[in-house]
C-alpha positions in Angstrom: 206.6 234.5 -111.2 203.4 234.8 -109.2 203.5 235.2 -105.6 200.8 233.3 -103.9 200.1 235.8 -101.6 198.9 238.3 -104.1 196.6 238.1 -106.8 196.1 240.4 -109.3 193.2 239.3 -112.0 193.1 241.9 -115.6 189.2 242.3 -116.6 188.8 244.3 -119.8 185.6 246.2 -119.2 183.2 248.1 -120.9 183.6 251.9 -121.6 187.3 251.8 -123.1 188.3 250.5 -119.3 190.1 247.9 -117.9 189.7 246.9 -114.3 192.7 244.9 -112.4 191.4 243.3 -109.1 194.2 242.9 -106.4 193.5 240.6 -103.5 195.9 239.6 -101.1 198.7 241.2 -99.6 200.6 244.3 -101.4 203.8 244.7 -100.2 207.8 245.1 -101.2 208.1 241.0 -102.1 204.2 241.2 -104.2 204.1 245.1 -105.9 206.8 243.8 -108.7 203.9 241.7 -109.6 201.3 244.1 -109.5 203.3 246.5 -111.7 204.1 243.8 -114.0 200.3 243.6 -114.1 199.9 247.5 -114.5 202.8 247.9 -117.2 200.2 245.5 -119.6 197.2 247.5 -119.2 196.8 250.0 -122.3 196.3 253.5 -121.2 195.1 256.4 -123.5 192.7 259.4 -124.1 189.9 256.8 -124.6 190.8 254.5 -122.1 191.2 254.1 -118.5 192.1 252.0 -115.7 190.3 250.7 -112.5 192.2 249.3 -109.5 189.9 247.5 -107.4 191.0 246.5 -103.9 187.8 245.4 -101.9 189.6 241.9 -101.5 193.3 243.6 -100.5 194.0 242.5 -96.9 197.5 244.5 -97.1 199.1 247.5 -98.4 202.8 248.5 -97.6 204.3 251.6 -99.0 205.4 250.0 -101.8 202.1 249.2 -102.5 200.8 252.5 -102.6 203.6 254.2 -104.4 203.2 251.1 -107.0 199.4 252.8 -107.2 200.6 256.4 -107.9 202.9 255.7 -110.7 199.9 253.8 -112.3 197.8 257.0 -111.6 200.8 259.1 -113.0 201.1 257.2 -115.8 197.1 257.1 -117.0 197.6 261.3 -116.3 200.2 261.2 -118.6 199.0 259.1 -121.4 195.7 261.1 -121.2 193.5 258.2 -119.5 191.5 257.5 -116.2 192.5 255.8 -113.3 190.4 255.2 -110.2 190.4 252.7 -107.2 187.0 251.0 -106.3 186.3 249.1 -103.6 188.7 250.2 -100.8 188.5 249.3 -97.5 187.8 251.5 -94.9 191.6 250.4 -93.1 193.2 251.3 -96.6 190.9 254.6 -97.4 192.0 256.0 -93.5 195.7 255.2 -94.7 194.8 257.4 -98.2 193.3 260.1 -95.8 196.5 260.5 -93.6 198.9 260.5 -96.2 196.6 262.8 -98.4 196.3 260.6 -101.3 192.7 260.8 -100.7 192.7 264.1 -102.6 194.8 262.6 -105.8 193.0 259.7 -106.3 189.4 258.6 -107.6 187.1 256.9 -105.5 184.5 254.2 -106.2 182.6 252.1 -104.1 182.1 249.3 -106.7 183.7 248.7 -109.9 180.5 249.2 -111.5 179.7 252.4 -110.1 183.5 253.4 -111.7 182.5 252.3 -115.0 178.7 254.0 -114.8 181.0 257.4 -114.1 182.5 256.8 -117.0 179.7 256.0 -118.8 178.4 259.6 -117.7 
């Protein structure tokens, strides 16, 4: 079931990558949806996955642990994962926590896809 108070809209891109946008709040009672979400989204050597969350209002831990087993798992099915559009509140979290040195940055989803392009 989807919980109103998250969305989470799968937008299969060019360049072998899918892009998820999550708006919303992201937190213990919405992630089960987001990794429901995440669990559909192919993953291999020639395909990747973008998270954008320039319309994500909140992020609990659960949250953000729901975003590094996606990151794990795109590692270990040989693909790309990157966030795009994160909001200066959510990139200062990724900076104390040190997540800002695990994950890709983006500013736009269509600057992620133009690096893969690249």
């Amino acid at each position: 079931m989807n919980d109103p108070a998250l969305s989470v809209e799968p937008d299969r891109s060019c360049a072998g990558l899918t892009v998820l946008r999550v708006g919303g709040e992201l937190d213990l009672d919405t992630t089960p949806q987001l990794l429901e979400a995440l669990d559909e989204v192919p993953l291999g050597a020639d395909e990747g996955l973008v998270v954008e969350l320039a319309r994500l209002a909140y992020c609990d831990s659960t949250g953000i642990t729901a975003l590094i087993t996606a990151h794990q798992r795109a590692q270990a099915a040989g693909g790309s994962f990157s966030l795009a559009g994160v909001t200066p509140d959510l990139m200062r979290v990724f900076h104390i926590v040190g997540l800002d040195q695990l994950f890709t940055f983006h500013p736009t989803v269509d600057e992620a896809v133009q690096s893969r392009q690249a």
